[in-house]
KOLMAR-973046 format. One record per residue (C-alpha): x, y, z; residue number from 1. Coordinates in steps of 0.001 Angstrom, whole numbers, plus 500000, padded with zeros to 6 digits. Layout:
BEGIN
ATOM      xx      yy      zz  seq
ATOM       X       Y       Z  NUM
...
//
This chain:
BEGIN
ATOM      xx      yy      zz  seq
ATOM  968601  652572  983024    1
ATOM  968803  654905  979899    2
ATOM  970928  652238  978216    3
ATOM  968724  649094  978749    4
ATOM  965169  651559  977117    5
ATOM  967669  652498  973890    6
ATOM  968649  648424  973737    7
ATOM  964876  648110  972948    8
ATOM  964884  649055  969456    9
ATOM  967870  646794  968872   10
ATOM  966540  643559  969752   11
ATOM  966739  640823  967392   12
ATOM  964578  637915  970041   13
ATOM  964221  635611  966754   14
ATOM  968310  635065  967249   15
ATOM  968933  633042  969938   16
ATOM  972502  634346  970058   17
ATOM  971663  637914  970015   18
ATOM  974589  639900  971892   19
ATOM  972083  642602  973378   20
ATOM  969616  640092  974300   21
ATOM  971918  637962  976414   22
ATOM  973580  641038  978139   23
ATOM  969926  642087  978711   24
ATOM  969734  638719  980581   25
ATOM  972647  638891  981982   26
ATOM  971412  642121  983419   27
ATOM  968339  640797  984533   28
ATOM  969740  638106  986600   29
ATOM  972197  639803  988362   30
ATOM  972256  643423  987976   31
ATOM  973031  644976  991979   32
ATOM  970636  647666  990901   33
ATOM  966575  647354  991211   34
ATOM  966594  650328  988438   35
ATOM  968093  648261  985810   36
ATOM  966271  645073  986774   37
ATOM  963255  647207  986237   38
ATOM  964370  648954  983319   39
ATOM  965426  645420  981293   40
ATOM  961872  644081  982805   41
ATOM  959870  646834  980763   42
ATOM  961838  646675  977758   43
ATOM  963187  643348  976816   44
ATOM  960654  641047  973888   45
ATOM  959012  638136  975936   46
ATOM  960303  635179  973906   47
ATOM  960640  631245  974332   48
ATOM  964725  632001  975762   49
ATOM  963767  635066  977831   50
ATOM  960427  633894  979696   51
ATOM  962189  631595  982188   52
ATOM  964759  634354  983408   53
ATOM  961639  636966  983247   54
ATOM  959853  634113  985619   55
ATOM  962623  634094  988039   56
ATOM  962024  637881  988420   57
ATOM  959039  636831  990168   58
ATOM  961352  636232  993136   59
ATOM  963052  638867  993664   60
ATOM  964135  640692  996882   61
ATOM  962374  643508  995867   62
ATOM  958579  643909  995655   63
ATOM  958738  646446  992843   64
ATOM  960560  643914  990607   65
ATOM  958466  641307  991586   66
ATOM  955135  643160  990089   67
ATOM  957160  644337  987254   68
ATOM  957499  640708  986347   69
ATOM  954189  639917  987045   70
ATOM  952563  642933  984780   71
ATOM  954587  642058  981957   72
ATOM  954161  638085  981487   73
ATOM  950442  639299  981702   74
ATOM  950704  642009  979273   75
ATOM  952047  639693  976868   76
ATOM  949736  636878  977755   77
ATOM  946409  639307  977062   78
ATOM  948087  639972  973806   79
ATOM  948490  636718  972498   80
ATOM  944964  635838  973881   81
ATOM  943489  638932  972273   82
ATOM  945210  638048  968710   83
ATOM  944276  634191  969190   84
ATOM  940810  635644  969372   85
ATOM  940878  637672  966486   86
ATOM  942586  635419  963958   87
ATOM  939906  632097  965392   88
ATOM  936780  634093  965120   89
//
């Protein structure tokens, strides 16, 4: 769980190919652990590649994950709202 929070900070999400990314995803997909589901959930950039396997958390055997999901597709969808608001006013 450590691991996945200091991955964070070495995110590229504008390459497509990026190692930590995809073992993130890999992660998210099949980790046997809830804690590191939870822990990629919180810390892995919402992108265009990501947001379908971040969807599919939405599923999940366990209710926890399932409202970690939730909270952050929503988190990033106020954000682009509130900066679409911002930059068209």
């Amino acid at each position: 769980m450590v691991c996945g929070r200091a991955l964070e900070r070495l995110q590229n999400p504008e390459d497509t190919g990026d190692v930590i990314v995809l073992n993130m995803l890999r992660l998210l997909r099949g980790d046997g652990s809830s804690e590191v589901r939870r822990a990629v959930l919180q810390t892995i950039t919402i992108t265009k590649a990501s947001l379908a396997d971040i969807l599919l958390c939405t599923r999940d055997i366990r209710e926890d994950i399932r409202v970690s999901a939730y909270r952050e597709v929503s988190i990033e969808e106020a954000s682009i709202s509130i900066l679409i608001f911002y930059i068209a006013g």
